[in-house]
C-alpha positions in Angstrom: -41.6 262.1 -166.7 -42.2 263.8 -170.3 -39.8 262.7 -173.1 -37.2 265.8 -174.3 -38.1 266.5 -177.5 -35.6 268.9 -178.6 -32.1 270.2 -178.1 -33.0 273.0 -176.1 -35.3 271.6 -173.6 -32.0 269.4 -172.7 -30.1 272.4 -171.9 -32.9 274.1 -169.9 -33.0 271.2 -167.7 -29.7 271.5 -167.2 -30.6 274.3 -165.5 -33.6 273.4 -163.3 -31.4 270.7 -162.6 -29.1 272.8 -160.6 -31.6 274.9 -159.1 -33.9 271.6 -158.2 -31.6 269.0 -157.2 -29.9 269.9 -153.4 -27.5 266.8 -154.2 -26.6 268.9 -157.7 -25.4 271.7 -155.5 -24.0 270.0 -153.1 -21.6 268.1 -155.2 -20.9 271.8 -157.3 -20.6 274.3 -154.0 -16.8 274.2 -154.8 -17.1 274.4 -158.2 -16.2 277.8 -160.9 -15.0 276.6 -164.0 -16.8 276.4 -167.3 -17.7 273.6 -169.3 -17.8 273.7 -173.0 -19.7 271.3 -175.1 -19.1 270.6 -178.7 -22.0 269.3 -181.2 -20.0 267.7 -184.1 -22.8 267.5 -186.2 -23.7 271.3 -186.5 -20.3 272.6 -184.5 -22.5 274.4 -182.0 -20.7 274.9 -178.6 -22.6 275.3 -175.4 -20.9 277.2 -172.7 -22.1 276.1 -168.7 -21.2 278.1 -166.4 -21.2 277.1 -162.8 -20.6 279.5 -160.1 -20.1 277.5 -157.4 -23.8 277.5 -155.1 -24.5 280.4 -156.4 -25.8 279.1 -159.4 -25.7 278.4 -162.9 -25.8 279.5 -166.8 -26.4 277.6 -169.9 -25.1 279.9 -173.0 -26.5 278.4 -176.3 -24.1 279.1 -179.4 -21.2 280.1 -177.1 -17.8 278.8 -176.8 -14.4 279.4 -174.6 -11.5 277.8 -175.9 -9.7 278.2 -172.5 -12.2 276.1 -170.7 -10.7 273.9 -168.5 -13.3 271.1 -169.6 -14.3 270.3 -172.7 -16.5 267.5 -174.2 -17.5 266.8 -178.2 -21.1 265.2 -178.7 -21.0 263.4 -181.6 -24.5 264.6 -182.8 -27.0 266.9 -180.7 -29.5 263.7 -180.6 -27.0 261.9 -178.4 -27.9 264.7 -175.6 -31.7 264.2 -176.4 -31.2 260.3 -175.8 -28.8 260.7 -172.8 -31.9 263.2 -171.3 -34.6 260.4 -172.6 -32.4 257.5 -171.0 -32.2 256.2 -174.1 -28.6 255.9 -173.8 -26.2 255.4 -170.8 -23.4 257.5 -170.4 -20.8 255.1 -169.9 -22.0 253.1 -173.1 -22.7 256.7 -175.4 -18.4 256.9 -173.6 -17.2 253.8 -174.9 -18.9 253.8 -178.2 -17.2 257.1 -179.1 -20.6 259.6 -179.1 -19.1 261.0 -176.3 -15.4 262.3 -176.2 -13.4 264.0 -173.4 -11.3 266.5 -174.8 -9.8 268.5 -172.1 -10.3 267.8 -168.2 -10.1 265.8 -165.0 -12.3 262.9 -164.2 -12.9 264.1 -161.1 -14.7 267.4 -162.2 -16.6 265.3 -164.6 -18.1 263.0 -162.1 -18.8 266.0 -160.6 -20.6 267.5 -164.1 -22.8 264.1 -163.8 -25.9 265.0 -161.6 -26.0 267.9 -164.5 -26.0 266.1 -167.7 -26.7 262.6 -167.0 
């Protein structure tokens, strides 16, 4: 497995994630509601978009205040190092890199097979 190098492969993996991963879809078939993600570091806000199993956009530089589920990054490289393994999710969590803002645990667990 290649090491992500920069911000934007992470969020085109996202992608092939869904489309790859049956267990990914499986998990999201009942899903439609978007995700934002907040980079505190340069305040850019990705926008995912899941559609249930019928698949799946990653908007770059895009924001929705009324999504349901919203997470804050502290810095763009804490993706990179989640993608890299670098980090664990509950650890990046607990230390405060990572920050729910707005919606259910349930959902997020959910989001997991995505971004983790």
């Amino acid at each position: 497995m290649s090491k992500f190098e920069t911000f934007n492969e992470c969020l085109k993996d996202i992608e092939n994630r869904y489309n790859t991963s049956e267990k990914a879809r499986k998990k999201l078939a009942n899903y439609n509601e978007p995700i934002q993600i907040t980079f505190l570091d340069t305040n850019r806000k990705v926008l995912i978009l899941v559609n249930g199993d019928q698949g799946i956009e990653v908007k770059d530089n895009t924001g929705d205040d009324s999504a349901p589920v919203k997470i804050e990054f502290n810095t763009e490289q804490v993706l990179i190092d989640l993608f890299n393994k670098d980090i664990g999710a509950v650890k990046s969590y607990s230390s405060g890199k990572i920050k729910v803002i707005e919606g259910k645990i349930r959902n997020l667990i959910k989001l997991r097979s995505l971004l983790f």
